[in-house]
Residue frames relative to the residue before (quaternion, step in Angstrom):
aa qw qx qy qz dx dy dz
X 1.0000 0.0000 0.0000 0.0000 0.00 0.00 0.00
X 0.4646 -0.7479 0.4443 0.1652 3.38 -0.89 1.04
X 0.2787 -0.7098 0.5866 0.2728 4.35 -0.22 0.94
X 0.2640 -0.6223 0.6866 0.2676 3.31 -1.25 -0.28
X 0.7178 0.1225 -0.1538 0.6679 3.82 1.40 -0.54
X 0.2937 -0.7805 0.5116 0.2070 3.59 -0.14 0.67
X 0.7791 0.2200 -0.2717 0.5204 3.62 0.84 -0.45
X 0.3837 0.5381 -0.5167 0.5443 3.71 0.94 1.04
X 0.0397 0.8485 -0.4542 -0.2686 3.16 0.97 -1.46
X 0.0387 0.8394 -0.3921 0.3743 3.26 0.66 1.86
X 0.3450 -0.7385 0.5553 0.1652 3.61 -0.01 1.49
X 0.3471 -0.7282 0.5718 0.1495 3.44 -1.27 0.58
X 0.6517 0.3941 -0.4675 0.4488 3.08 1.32 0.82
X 0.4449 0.6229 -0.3623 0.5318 3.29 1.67 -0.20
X 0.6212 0.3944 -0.3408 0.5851 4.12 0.92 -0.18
X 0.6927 0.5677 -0.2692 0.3541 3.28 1.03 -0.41
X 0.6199 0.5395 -0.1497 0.5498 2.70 1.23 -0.88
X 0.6704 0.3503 -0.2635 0.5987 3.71 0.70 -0.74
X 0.5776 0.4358 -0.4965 0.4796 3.66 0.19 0.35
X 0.6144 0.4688 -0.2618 0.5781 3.58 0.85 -0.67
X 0.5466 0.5922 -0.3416 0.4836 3.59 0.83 -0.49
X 0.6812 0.6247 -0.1292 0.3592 3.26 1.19 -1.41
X 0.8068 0.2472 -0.1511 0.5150 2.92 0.84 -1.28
X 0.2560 0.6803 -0.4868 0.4844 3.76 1.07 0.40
X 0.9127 0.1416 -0.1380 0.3575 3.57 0.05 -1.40
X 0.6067 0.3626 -0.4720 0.5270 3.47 1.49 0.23
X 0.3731 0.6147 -0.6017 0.3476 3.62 0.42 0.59
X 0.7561 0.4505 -0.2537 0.4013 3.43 0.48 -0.98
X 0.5257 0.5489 -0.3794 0.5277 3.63 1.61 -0.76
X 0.6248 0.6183 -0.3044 0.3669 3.42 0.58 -1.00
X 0.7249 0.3703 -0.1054 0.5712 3.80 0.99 -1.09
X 0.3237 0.6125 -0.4802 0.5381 3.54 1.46 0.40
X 0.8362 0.4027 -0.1312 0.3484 2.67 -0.14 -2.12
X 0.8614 0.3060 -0.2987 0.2740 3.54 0.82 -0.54
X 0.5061 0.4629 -0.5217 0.5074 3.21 1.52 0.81
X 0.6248 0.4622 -0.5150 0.3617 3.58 0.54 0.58
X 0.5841 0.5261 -0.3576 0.5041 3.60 1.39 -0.11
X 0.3797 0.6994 -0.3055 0.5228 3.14 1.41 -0.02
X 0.7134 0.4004 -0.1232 0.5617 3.13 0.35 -1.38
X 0.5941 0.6753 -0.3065 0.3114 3.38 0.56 -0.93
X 0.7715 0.2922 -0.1266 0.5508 3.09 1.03 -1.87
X 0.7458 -0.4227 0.3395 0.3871 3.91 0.88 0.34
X 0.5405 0.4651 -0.4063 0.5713 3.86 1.19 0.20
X 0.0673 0.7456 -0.6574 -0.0853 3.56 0.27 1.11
X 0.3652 0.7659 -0.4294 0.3093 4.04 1.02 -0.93
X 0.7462 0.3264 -0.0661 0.5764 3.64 0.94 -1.75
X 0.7203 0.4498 -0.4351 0.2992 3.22 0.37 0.21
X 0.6703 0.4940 -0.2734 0.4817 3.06 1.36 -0.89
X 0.4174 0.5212 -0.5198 0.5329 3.69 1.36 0.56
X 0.8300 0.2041 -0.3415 0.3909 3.37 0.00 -0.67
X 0.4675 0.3874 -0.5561 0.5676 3.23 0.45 0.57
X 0.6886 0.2718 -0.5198 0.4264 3.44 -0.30 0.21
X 0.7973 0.3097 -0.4001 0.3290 3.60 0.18 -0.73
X 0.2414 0.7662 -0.4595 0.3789 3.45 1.54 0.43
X 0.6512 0.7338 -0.0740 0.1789 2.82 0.69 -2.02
X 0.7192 0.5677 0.1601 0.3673 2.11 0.98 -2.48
X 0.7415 0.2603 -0.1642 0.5962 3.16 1.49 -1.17
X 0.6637 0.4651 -0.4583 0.3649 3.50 0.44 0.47
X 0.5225 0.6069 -0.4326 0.4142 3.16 1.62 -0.20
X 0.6716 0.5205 -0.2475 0.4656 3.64 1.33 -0.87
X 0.6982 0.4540 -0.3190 0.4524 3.26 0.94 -0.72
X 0.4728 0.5759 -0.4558 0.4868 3.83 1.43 0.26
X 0.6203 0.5329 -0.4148 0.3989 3.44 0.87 -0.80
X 0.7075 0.4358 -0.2508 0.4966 3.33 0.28 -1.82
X 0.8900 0.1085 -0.3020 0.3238 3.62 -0.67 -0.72
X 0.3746 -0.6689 0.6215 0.1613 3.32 -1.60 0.82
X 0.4182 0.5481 -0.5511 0.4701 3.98 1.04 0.30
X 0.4628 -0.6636 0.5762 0.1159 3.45 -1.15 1.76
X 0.5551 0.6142 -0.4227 0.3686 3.58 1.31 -1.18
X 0.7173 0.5197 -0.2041 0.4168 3.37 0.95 -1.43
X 0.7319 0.4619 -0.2297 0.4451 3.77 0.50 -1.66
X 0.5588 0.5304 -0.4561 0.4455 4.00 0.10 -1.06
X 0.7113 0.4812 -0.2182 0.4636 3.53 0.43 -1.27
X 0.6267 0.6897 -0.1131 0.3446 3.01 0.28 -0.87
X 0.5262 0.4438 -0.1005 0.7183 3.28 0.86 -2.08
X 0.7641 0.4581 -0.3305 0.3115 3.82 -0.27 -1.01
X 0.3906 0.8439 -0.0741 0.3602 3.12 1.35 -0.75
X 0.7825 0.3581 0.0517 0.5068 2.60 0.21 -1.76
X 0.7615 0.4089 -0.4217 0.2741 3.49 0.94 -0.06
X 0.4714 0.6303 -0.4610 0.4099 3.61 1.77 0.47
X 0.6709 0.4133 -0.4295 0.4412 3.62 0.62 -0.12
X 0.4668 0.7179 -0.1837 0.4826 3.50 1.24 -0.04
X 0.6412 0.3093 -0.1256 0.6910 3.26 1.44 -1.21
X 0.4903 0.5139 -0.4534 0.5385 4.15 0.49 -0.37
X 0.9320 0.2847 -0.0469 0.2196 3.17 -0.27 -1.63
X 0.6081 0.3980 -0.4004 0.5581 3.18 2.02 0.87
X 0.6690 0.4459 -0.3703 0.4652 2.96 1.35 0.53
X 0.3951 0.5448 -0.5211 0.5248 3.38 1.14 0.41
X 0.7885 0.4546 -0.2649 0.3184 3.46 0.31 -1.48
X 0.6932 0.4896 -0.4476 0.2818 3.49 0.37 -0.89
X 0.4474 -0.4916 0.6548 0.3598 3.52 -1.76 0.63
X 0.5472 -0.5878 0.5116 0.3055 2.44 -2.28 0.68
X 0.3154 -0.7734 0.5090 0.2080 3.83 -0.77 0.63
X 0.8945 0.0252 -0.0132 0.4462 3.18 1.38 -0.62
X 0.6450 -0.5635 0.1468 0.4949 3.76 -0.81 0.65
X 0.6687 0.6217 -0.0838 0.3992 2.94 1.20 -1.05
X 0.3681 -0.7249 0.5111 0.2791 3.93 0.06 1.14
X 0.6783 0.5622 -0.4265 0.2050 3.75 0.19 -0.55
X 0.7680 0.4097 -0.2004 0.4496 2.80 1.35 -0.81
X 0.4742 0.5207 -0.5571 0.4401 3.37 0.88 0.49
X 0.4538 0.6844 -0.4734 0.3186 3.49 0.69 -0.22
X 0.5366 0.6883 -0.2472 0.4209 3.30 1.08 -1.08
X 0.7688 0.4740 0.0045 0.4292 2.85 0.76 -1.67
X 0.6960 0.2651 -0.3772 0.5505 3.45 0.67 -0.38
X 0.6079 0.6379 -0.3044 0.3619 3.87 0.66 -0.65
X 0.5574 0.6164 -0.2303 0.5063 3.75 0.86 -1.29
X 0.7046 0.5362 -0.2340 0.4015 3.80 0.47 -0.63
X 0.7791 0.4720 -0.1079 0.3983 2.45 1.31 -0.99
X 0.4607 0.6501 -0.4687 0.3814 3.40 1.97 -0.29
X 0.3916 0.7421 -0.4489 0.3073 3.95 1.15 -0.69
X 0.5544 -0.8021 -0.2031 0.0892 3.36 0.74 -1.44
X 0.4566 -0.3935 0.7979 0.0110 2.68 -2.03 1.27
X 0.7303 0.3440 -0.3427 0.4806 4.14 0.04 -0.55
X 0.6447 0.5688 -0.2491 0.4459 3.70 0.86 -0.68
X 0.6896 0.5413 -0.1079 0.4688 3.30 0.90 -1.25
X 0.6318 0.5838 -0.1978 0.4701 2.97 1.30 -1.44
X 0.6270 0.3688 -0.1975 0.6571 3.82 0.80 -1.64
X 0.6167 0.3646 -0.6107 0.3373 3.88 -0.55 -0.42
X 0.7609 0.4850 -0.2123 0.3751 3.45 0.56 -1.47
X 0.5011 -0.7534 0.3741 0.2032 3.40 0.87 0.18
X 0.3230 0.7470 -0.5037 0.2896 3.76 1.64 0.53
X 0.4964 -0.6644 0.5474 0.1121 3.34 -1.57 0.94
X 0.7891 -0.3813 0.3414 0.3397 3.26 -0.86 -0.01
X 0.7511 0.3951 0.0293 0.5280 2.84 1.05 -1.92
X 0.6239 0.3959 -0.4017 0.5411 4.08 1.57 0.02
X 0.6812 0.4896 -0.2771 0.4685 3.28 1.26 -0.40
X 0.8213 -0.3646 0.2725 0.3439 3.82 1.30 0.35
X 0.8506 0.3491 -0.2003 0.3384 3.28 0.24 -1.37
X 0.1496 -0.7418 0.5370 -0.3728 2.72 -0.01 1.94
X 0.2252 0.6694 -0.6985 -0.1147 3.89 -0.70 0.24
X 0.0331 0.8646 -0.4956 0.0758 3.80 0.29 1.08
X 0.7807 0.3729 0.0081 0.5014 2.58 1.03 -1.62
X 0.1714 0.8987 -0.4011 0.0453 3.88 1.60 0.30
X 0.6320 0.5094 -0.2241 0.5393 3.22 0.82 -1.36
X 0.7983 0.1962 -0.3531 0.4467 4.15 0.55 0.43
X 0.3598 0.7386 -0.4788 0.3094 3.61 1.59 0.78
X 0.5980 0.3996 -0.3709 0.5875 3.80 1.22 -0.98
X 0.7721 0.4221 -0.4312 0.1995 3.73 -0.55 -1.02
X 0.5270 0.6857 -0.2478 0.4367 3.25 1.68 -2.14
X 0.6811 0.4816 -0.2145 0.5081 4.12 0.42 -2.00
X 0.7143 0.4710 -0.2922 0.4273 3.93 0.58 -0.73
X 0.5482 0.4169 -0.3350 0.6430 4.07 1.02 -1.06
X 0.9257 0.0600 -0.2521 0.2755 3.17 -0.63 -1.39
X 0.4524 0.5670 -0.5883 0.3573 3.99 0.44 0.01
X 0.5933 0.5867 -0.4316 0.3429 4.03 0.79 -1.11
X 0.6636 0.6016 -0.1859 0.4040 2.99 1.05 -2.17
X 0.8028 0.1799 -0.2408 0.5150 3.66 0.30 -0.62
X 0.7317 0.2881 -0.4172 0.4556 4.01 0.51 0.46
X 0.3882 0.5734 -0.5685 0.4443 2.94 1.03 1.26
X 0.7752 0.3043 -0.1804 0.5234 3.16 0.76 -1.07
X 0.4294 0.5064 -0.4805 0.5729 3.76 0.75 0.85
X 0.6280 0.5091 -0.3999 0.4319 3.43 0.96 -0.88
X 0.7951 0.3021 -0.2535 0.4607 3.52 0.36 -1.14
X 0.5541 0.4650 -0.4674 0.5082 3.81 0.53 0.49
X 0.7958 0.3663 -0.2008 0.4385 4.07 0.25 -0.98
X 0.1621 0.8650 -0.3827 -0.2811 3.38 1.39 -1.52
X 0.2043 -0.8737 0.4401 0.0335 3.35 1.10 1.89
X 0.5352 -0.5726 0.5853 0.2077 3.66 -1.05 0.71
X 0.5310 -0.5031 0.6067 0.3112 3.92 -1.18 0.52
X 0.3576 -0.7010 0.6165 0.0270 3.02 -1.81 0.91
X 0.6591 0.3047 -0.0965 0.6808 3.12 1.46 -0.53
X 0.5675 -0.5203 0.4908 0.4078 3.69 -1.90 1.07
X 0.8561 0.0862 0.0777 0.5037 3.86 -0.05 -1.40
X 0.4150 -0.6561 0.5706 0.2678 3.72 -1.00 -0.57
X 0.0805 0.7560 -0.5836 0.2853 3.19 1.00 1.79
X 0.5482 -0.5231 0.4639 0.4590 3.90 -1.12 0.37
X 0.6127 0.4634 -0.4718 0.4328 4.08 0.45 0.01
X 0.6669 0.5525 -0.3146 0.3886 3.59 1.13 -0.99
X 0.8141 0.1575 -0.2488 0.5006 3.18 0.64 -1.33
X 0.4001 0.5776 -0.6303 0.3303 3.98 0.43 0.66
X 0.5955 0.6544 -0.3153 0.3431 3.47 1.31 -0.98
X 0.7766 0.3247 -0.0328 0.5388 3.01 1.27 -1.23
X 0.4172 0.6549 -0.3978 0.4887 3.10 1.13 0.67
X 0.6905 0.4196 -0.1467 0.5706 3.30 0.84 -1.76
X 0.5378 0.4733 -0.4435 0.5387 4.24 0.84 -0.31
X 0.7984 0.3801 -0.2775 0.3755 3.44 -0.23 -1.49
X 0.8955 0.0143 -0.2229 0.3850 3.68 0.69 -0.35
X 0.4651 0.6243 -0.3755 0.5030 3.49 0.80 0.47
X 0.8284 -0.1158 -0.1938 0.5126 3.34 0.87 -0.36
X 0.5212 0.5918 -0.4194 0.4498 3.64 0.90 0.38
X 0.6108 0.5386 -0.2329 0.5315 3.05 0.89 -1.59
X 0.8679 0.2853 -0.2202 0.3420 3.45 -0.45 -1.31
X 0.5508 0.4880 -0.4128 0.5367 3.57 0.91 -0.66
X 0.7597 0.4836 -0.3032 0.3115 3.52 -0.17 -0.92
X 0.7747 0.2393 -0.3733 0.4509 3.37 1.33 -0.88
X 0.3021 0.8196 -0.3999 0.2775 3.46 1.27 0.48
X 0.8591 0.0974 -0.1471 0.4804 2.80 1.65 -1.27
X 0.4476 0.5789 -0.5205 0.4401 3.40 1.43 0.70
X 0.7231 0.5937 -0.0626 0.3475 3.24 0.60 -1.14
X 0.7366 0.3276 -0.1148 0.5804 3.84 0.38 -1.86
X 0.9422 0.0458 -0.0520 0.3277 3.76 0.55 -0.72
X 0.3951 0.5269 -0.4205 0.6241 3.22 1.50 -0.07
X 0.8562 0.2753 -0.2796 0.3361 4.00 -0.60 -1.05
X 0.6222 0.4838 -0.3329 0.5176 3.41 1.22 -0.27
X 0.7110 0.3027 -0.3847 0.5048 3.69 1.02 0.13
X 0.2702 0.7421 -0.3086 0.5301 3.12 1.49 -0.23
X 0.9057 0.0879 -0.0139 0.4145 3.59 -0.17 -1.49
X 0.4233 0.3235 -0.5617 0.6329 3.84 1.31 0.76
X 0.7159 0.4076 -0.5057 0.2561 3.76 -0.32 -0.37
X 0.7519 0.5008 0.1273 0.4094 3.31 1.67 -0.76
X 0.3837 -0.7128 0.4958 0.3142 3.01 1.45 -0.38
X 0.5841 -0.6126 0.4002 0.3513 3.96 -0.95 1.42
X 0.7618 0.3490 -0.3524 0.4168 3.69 0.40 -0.72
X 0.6004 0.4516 -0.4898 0.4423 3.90 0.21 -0.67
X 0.8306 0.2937 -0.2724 0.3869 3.52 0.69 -1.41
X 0.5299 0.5303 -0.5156 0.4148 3.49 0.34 0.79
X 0.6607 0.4983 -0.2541 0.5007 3.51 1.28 -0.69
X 0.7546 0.4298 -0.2483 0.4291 3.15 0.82 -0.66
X 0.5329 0.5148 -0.3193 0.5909 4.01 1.69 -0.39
X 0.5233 0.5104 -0.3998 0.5530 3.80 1.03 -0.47
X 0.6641 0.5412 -0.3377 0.3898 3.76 0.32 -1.18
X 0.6177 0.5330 -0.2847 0.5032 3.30 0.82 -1.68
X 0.5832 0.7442 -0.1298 0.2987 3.61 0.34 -1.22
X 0.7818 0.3531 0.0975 0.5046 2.62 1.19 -1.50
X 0.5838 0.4169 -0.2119 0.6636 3.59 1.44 -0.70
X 0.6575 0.4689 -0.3952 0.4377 3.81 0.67 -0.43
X 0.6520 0.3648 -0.3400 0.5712 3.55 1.16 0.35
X 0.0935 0.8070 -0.5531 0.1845 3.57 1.06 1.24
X 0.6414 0.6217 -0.3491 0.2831 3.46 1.29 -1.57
X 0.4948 0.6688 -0.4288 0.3521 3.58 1.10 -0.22
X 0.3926 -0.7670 0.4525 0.2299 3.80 0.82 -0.76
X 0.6359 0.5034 -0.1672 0.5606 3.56 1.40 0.13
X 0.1939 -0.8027 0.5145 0.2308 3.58 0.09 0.84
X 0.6022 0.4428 -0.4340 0.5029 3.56 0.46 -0.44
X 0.4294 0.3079 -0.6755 0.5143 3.99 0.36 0.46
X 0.6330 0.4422 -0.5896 0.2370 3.74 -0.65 -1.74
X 0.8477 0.3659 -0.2388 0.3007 3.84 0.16 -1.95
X 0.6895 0.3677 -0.4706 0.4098 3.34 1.16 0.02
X 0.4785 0.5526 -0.3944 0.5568 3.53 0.86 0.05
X 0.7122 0.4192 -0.4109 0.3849 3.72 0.69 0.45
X 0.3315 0.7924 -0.3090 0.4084 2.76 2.02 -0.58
X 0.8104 0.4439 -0.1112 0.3657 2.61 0.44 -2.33
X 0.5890 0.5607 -0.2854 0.5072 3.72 1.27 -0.41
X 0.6048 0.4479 -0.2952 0.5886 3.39 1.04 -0.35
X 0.7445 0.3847 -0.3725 0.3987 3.49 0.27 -0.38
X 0.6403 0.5269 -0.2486 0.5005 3.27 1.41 -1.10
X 0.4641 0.6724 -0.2815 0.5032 3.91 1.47 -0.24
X 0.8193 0.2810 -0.1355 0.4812 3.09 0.56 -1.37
X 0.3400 0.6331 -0.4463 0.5333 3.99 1.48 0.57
X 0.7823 0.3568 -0.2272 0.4573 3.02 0.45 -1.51
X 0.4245 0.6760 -0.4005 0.4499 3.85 0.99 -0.50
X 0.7948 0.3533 -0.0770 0.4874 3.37 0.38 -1.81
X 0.7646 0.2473 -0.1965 0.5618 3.71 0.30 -0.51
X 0.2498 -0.6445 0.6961 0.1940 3.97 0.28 -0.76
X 0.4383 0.6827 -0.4486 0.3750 3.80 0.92 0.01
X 0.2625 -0.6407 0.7144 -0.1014 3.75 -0.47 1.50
X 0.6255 0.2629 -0.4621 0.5711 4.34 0.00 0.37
X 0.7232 0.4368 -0.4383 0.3068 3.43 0.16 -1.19
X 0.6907 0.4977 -0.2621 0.4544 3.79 0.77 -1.50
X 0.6466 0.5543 -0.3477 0.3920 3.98 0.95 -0.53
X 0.7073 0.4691 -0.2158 0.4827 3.35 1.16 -1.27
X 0.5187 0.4854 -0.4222 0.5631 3.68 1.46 -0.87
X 0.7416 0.4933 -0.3197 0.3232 3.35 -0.16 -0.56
X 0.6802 0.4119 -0.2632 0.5463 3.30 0.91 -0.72
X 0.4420 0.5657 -0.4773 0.5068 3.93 0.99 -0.81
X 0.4839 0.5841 -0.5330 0.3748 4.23 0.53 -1.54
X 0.7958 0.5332 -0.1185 0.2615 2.90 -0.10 -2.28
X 0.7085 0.3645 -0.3037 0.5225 3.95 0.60 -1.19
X 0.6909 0.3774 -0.4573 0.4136 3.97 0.58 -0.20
X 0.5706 0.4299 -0.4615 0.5260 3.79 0.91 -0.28
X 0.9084 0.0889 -0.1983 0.3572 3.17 -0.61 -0.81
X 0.7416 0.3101 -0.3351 0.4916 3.67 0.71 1.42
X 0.6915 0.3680 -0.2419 0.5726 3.76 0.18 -0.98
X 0.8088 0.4550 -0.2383 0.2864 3.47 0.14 -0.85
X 0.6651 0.3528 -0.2395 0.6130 3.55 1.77 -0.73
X 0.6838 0.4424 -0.3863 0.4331 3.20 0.66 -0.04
X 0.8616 0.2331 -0.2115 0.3981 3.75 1.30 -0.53
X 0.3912 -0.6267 0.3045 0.6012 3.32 2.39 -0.17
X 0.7792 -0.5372 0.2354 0.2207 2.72 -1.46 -0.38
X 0.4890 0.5930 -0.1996 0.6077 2.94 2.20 -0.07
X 0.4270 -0.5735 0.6272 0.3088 3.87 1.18 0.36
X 0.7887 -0.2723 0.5025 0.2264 4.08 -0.42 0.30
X 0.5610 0.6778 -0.3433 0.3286 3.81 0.94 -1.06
X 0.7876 0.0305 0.0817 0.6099 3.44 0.76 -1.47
């Protein structure tokens, strides 16, 4: 057998092979991203094809291939066209955007629970962790402000709620991180970036879930949300990296969410201060 490094002692078909490996699983990232730019530019019609035939073909390619490098990923995968394409679809049940949130999210705990048990994740790969407790309020308060501040002045999102009475923003509390928050990092975070970053290596797959992350918020209309909203996935990536802490990243995330689409339009961007 021929080496390509003789004092690594690396088969050149084993390099071979893992380049092919490579482009297998960014193919599918690739056809993510371009049926959300799709969407982006107003061809929602085409996008939601390729998200379906996305779909479609990772569901088959789970069958056929038995290379974990390939399927884990994969299976993960498969739950961002999934999230697009129940939120395009659902009707609106009510006047009131918050609560459709409910509604498109919930479906989706199915699965994230499936995916979750096939693949055999623990508790403890999937996050839930309350190690790090004592930096969930301060950590969710700096950095959720810090980055829906600057979402604020790039999207300038409208309030979800009439005032910021304790019914309003409990309401929107329990939306933004109970089921946005946690579902979402469930699947950007607990099982995408961890399959992501054994299939990949911690840094591509943190850069490349952050990306995803980030284009899946195309529906805004404003590229400078998608890249700064990857940012924010990268930073919020590299938490979870360092802590493995599913409360801390759910509650930061949701904090994002209750100062855009509440505290902030209802008090600016100064909180009232100045």
């Amino acid at each position: 057998m021929e080496y390509e490094n003789t004092q690594l002692g690396i088969p050149k078909s084993t390099e071979k092979l893992v380049k092919y490996q490579n482009i297998l699983l960014i193919l599918p990232v690739l056809l993510i991203i371009l049926a959300e730019l799709l969407l982006f530019s107003g061809n929602m019609q085409y996008s939601i094809w390729v998200h379906v035939f996305v779909l479609i073909g990772l569901a088959l390619a789970t069958v056929y291939t038995g290379d974990t490098y390939l399927f884990k990923p994969y299976q993960a995968l498969m739950l961002l066209p999934l999230l697009r394409l129940v939120n395009i679809s659902m009707p609106i049940f009510f006047d009131m955007t918050l609560y459709l949130y409910i509604f498109i999210y919930t479906p989706l705990i199915i699965p994230v629970y499936i995916i979750a048990v096939h693949q055999g994740f623990t508790f403890e790969q999937l996050g839930f962790t309350f190690k790090y407790w004592k930096l969930i309020i301060p950590v969710s308060v700096i950095v959720g402000f810090a980055i829906a501040l600057g979402e604020h002045y790039i999207i300038h999102a409208g309030t979800l709620i009439a005032d910021l009475s304790f019914l309003n923003v409990l309401k929107l509390s329990i939306v933004m991180i109970i089921f946005i928050g946690l579902i979402e990092e469930l699947i950007f975070r607990s099982i995408l970036q961890t399959r992501m970053e054994e299939s990949m290596g911690m840094f591509s797959g943190l850069v490349v879930t952050s990306i995803l992350f980030g284009v899946l918020h195309s529906g805004y209309g404003t590229f400078y949300e998608m890249f700064f909203t990857s940012l924010a996935g990268l930073l919020m990536g590299y938490m979870f990296q360092k802590t493995r802490s599913l409360p801390l990243i759910t509650v930061t995330h949701g904090t994002v969410n209750i100062f855009l689409f509440g505290v902030i339009p209802l008090m600016g961007p100064t909180l009232g201060l100045i």
